[in-house]
C-alpha positions, 0 to 999 in steps of 0.5 A: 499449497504455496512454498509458504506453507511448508513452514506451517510445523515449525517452531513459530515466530522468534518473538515468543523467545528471548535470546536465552531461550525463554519465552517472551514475558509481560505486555510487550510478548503477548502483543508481539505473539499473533493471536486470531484478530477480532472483526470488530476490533479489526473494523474500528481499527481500519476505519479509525486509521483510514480517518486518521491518515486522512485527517493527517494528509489533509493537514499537511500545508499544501505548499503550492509553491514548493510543490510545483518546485519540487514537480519541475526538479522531478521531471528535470532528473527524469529527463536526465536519466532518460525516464521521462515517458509520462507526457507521452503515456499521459497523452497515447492513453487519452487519445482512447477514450475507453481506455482513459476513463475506464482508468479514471474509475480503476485510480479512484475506486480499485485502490481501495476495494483490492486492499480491503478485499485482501485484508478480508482474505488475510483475515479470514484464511491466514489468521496467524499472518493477519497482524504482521501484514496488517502492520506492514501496510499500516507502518507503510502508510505512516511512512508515506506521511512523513514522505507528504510533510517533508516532500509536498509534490505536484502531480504531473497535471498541475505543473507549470507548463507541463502540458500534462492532461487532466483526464478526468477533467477533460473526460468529466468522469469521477475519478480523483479527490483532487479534481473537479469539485471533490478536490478540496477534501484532498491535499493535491500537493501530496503525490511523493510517495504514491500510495497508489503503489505502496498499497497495490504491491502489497497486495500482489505480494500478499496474493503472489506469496499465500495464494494457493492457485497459479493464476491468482498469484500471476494475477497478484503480481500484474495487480500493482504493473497495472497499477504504475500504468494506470497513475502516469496515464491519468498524469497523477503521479511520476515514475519516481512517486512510484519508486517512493511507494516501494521504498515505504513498503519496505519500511513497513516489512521491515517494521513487520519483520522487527516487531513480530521476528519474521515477514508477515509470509513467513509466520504460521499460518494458524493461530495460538488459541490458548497461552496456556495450551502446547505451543501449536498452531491451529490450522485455517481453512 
């Protein structure tokens, strides 16, 4: 039982209540109260808004030549705050060979396969923050494409004179949309902010603050360090990408927080399975 849980007795989210004490009324109550999520809905959902984000990123102009500006002020004001490690990163990390392409695989695939394996999780153990944490990493992601629209972004490995290793061109591994022959179903100049780290943080705070066992949640929290080392070593992000990724995520809490009265963490952890029964939650094993 993490701190969390300690909460499972008390009153619910605040949503289900006005300002005068009554409760919430209408369309908009029912919405904001969670309820258990359906599987085929939460499928078509998913799927309907992955095509959709991608649809939309893809669309954005790929504004080479504003990108690869904004690139070069981007390692200008790293190198004026002293943070400008990632050449020196990107190059150590290529020299092993192992190391390098076993990290092309991890940015190419586990950004997905983590975050559908913890919504599966969320889904199926904690059903009554299933909703709100669903929609903090979905307001996270809409968040990003503004970020996309309004910053086009080069990754370190197509600047100008960067110097910069295109790790899985050089080690001819599948390991980016944005390279080799899969990079023009990807928008290259999309790299400010990094969903890389949007997406990974989410997890290891959903795993660090609901799971029940010690090492998992250590393991949380390394899940989106791992995650920073692995998107400067492979020379597809800044550190400052990554510093936008957080700010997008905490957009989506805060989203989270507004719609449903609390955090995603911070809700029952049942569900309400009758508007018509006694407020309650059932409980999830």
């Amino acid at each position: 039982m993490t701190q969390w849980e300690g909460r499972e007795e008390a009153a619910g989210p605040r949503t289900d209540t006005g300002r005068d004490g009554s409760g919430a009324r209408g369309l908009l109550g029912r919405l904001r109260r969670p309820r258990r999520p359906r599987l085929w809905f939460e499928i078509l959902l998913i799927a309907v808004s992955y095509w959709l984000y991608s649809l939309i990123r893809n669309a954005v102009p790929e504004q080479k030549g504003e990108a690869l500006r904004n690139a070069d002020w981007i390692w200008r004001t790293e190198q004026t705050l002293g943070i400008d490690v990632e050449r020196s990163v990107n190059h150590a990390v290529n020299a092993v060979t192992w190391l390098i392409i076993g990290m092309n695989y991890y940015y190419a695939t586990l950004h997905f396969i983590m975050t559908l394996g913890v919504l599966v999780w969320l889904y199926r153990r904690h059903p009554g923050r299933y909703a709100a944490a669903r929609l903090a990493l979905f307001a996270t992601t809409g968040g990003a494409l503004v970020g996309y629209y309004l910053f086009p972004l080069a990754p370190p490995r197509l600047m100008r004179g960067g110097r910069f290793v295109d790790t899985v061109m050089v080690h001819h591994t599948w390991g980016s949309m944005a390279s080799g022959d899969l990079k023009h179903m990807s928008n290259q100049y999309a790299a400010m902010p990094s969903m890389h780290i949007g997406w990974s943080l989410w997890c290891g705070l959903t795993i660090f603050a609901l799971a029940s066992v010690p090492w998992a949640r250590v393991l949380g929290l390394l899940y989106p360090v791992a995650t920073l080392v692995v998107i400067v070593s492979t020379a597809n992000h800044f550190w400052l990408d990554a510093v936008g990724g957080v700010l997008c995520l905490s957009f989506g809490f805060g989203v989270a927080r507004v719609w449903y009265g609390a955090g995603p963490y911070g809700l029952p952890r049942g569900v309400r399975e009758s508007a018509g029964r006694q407020p309650g939650y059932a409980s999830s094993s």
